[in-house]
C-alpha positions in Angstrom: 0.0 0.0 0.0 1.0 3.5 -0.9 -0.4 5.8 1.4 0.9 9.1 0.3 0.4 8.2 -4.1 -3.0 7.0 -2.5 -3.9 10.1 -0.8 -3.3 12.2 -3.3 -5.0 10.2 -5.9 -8.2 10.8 -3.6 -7.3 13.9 -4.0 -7.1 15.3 -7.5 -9.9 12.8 -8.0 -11.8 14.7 -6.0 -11.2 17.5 -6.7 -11.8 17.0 -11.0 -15.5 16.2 -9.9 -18.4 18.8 -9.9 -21.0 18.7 -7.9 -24.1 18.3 -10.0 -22.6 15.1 -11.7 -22.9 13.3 -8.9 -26.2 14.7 -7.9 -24.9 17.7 -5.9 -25.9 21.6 -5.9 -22.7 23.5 -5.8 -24.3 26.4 -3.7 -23.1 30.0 -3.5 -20.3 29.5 -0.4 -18.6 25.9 -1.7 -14.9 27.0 -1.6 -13.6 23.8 -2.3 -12.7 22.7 -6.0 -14.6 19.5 -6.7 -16.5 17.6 -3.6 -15.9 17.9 -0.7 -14.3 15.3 1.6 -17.7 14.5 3.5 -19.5 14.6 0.5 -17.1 11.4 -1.3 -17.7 10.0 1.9 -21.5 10.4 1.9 -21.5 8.8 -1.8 -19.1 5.7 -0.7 -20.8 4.8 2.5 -17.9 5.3 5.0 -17.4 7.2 7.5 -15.8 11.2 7.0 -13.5 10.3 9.9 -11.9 7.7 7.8 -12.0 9.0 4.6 -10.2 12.2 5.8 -7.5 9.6 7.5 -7.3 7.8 3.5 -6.1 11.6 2.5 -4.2 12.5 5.1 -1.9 9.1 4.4 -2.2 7.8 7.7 -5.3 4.9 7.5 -5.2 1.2 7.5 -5.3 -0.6 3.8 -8.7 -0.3 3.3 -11.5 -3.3 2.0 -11.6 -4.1 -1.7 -15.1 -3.5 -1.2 -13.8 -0.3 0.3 -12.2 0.4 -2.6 -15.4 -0.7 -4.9 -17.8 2.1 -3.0 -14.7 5.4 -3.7 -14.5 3.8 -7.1 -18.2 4.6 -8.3 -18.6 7.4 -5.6 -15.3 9.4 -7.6 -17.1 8.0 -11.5 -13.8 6.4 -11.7 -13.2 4.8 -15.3 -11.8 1.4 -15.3 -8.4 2.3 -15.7 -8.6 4.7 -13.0 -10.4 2.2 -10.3 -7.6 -0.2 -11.3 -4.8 2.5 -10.0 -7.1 3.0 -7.4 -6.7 -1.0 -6.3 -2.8 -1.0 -7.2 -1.5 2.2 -4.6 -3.9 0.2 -2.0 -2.5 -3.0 -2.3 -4.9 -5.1 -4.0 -5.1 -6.9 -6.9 -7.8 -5.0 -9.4 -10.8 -6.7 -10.5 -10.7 -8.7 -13.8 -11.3 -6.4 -16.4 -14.1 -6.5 -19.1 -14.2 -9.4 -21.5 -14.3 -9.2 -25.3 -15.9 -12.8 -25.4 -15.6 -14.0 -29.7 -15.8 -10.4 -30.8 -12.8 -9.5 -32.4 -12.6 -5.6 -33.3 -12.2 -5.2 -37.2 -8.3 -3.1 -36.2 -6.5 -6.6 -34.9 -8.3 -8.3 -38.2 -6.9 -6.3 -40.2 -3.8 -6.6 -38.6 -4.1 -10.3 -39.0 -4.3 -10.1 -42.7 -1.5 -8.1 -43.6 0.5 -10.5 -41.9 1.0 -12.0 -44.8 3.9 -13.9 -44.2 3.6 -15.0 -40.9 1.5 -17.3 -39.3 -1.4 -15.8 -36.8 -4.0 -16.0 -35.0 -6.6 -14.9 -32.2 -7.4 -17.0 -29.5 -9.5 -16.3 -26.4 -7.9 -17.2 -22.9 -9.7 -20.3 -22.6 -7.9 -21.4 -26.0 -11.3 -21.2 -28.2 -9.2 -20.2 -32.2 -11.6 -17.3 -33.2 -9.7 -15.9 -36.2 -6.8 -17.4 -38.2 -4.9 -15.5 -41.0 -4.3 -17.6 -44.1 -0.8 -18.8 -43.0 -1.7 -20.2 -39.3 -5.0 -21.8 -41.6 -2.1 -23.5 -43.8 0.1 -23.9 -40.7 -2.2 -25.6 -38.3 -5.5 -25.6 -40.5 -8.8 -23.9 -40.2 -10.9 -24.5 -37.1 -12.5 -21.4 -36.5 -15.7 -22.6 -38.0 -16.5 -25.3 -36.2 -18.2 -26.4 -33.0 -17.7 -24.5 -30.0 -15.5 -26.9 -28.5 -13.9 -28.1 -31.7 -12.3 -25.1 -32.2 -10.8 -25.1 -28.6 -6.8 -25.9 -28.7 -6.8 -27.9 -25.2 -9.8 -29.7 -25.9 -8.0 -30.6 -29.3 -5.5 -31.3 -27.7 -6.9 -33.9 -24.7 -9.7 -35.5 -26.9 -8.5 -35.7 -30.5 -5.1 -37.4 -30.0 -5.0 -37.3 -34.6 -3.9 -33.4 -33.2 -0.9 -34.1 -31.6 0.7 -36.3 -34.5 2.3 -33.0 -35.3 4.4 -32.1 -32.8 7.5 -34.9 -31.6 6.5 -37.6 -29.6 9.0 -36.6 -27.2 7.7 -33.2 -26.5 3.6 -34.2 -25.5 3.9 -34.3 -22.2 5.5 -30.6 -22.2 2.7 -29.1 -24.1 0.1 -30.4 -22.3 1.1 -29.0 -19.3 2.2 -25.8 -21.2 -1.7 -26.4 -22.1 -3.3 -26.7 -18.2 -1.3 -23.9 -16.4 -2.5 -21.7 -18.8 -5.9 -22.2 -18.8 -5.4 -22.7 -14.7 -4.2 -19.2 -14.9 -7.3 -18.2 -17.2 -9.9 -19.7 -14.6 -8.4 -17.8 -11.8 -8.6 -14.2 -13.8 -12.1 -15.2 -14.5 -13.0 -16.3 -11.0 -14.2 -19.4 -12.3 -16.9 -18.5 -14.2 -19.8 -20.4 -16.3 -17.7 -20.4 -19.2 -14.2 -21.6 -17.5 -15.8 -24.1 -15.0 -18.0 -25.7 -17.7 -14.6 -26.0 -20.1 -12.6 -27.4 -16.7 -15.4 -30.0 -15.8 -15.7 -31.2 -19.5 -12.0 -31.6 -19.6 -12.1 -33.9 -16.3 -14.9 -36.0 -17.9 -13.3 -36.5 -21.1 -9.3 -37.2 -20.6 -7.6 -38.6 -17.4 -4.6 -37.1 -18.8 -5.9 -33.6 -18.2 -7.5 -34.5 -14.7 -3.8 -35.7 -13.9 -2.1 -32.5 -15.2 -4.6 -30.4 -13.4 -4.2 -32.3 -10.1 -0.4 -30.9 -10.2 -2.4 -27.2 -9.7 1.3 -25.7 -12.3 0.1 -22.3 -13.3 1.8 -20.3 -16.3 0.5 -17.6 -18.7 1.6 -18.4 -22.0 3.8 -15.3 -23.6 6.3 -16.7 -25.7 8.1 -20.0 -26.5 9.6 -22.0 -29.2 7.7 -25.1 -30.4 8.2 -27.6 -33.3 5.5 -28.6 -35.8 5.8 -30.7 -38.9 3.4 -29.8 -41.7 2.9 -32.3 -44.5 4.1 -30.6 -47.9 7.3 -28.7 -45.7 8.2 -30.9 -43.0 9.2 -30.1 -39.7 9.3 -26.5 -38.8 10.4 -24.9 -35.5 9.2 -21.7 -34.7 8.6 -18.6 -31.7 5.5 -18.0 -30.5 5.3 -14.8 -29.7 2.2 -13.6 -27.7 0.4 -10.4 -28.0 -2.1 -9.5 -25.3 -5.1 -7.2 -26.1 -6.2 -4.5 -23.6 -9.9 -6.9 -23.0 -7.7 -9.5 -20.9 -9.3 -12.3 -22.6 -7.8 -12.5 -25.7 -4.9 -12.8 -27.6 -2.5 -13.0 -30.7 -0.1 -15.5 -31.4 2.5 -14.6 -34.3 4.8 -18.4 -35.5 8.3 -16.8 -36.4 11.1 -18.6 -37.6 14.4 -17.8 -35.7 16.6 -15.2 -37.7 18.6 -17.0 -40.4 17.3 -20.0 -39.8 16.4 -22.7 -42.6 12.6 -22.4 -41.0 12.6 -19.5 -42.9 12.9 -21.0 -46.4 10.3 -23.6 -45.2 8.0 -20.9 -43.9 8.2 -19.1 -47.3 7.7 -22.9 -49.2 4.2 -23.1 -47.3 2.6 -19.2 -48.2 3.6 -20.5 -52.0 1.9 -24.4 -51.0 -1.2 -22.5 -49.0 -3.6 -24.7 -47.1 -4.3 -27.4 -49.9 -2.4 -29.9 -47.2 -2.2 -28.8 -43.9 -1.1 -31.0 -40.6 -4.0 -32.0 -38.4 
């Protein structure tokens, strides 16, 4: 907690607030720019007494849902009630999901990567947009059912999807596979979506329940990983891993390592497209 960048957060947040848009006549004898310090407290529920300590720097760490109440009681936008939570010492609350909408800018983006492989995937791991080189690279599964399209269940129920990536290296992905969506679930607080994924997962593959049961967590942001595509052959490429600003999704570019011979192989498969793809 950071009493004195908190207190004077309260402060000019206060002060940037007029009256009537929180419901407030100004009257002819206010003096103070803003609301005053009773009034935020009025609006949040708490006592004066303690919100005058939170500006003075010299309160305890106060309650998220402390922290909740000053939030809408200041009209606080999200990026703003998550500074608020950060100088207090507490984690924010998850921010807003995207869900399968992608915005038309980070299509676009997708297509004129033409020569590298990319897509969009959602934190759970549901593929919701593929350029044409991750289509050719991994093949096209935005299309179809909701949990077809998913890369761990792929990955635990379809074993045809692992025959290309080395035997040798299964066991690392799939737990690559489970800390991340373990990570995912916990930024979600276990919602409908995550929990009904989670329990499907347990029901369908004994391999998952027995990764999960080791409780590894690990955001995916970048690694290296070996494919082998039929018309090329074995390729080994970066993943590098963009994050948008919704939390729940994300873009995943397949690089070939500088001066590599990947990088022949990557240009043989935009000239092959996806007439044969692994998978």
């Amino acid at each position: 907690m950071d009493r004195r960048e908190l207190a004077d957060f309260l402060r000019r947040s206060r002060e940037r607030l007029v009256p009537a848009e929180v419901g407030l006549t100004a009257g002819p004898r206010r003096r103070t720019p803003g609301l005053r310090r009773e009034e935020v407290a009025q609006l949040a529920g708490m006592s004066a007494d303690y919100y005058v300590r939170l500006e003075q720097a010299r309160s305890p760490q106060p309650s998220t849902q402390m922290l909740a109440a000053l939030a809408r009681a200041l009209r606080l936008g999200d990026d703003e009630r998550d500074h608020l939570y950060l100088l207090s010492g507490h984690r924010p609350p998850a921010g807003r999901l995207a869900g399968e909408h992608v915005r038309p800018g980070l299509l676009y983006l997708l297509d004129r990567l033409a020569e590298t492989p990319a897509q969009i995937l959602s934190d759970l791991g549901d593929v919701l947009a593929q350029n044409a080189m991750a289509r050719s690279l991994l093949g096209g599964v935005c299309t179809v059912s909701e949990y077809g399209r998913n890369v761990v269940w792929r990955w635990f129920t379809d074993l045809d999807q692992r025959h290309a990536y080395p035997e040798e290296e299964h066991e690392h992905l799939g737990r690559v596979h489970v800390a991340d969506l373990r990570a995912a679930v916990a930024r979600r607080g276990n919602d409908a979506a995550s929990a009904r994924l989670v329990s499907r997962l347990h029901e369908a593959s004994p391999e998952f329940t027995r990764l999960w049961e080791l409780h590894e967590v690990g955001v995916r942001r970048h690694s290296r990983m070996r494919v082998r595509h039929e018309s090329v052959g074995l390729l080994e490429l970066d993943c590098e891993v963009l994050f948008a600003p919704e939390e729940d999704q994300r873009i995943i570019m397949f690089t070939a390592p500088p001066g590599s011979p990947d990088l022949d192989r990557l240009a043989l498969l935009r000239v092959v497209g996806d007439e044969v793809f692994t998978g």
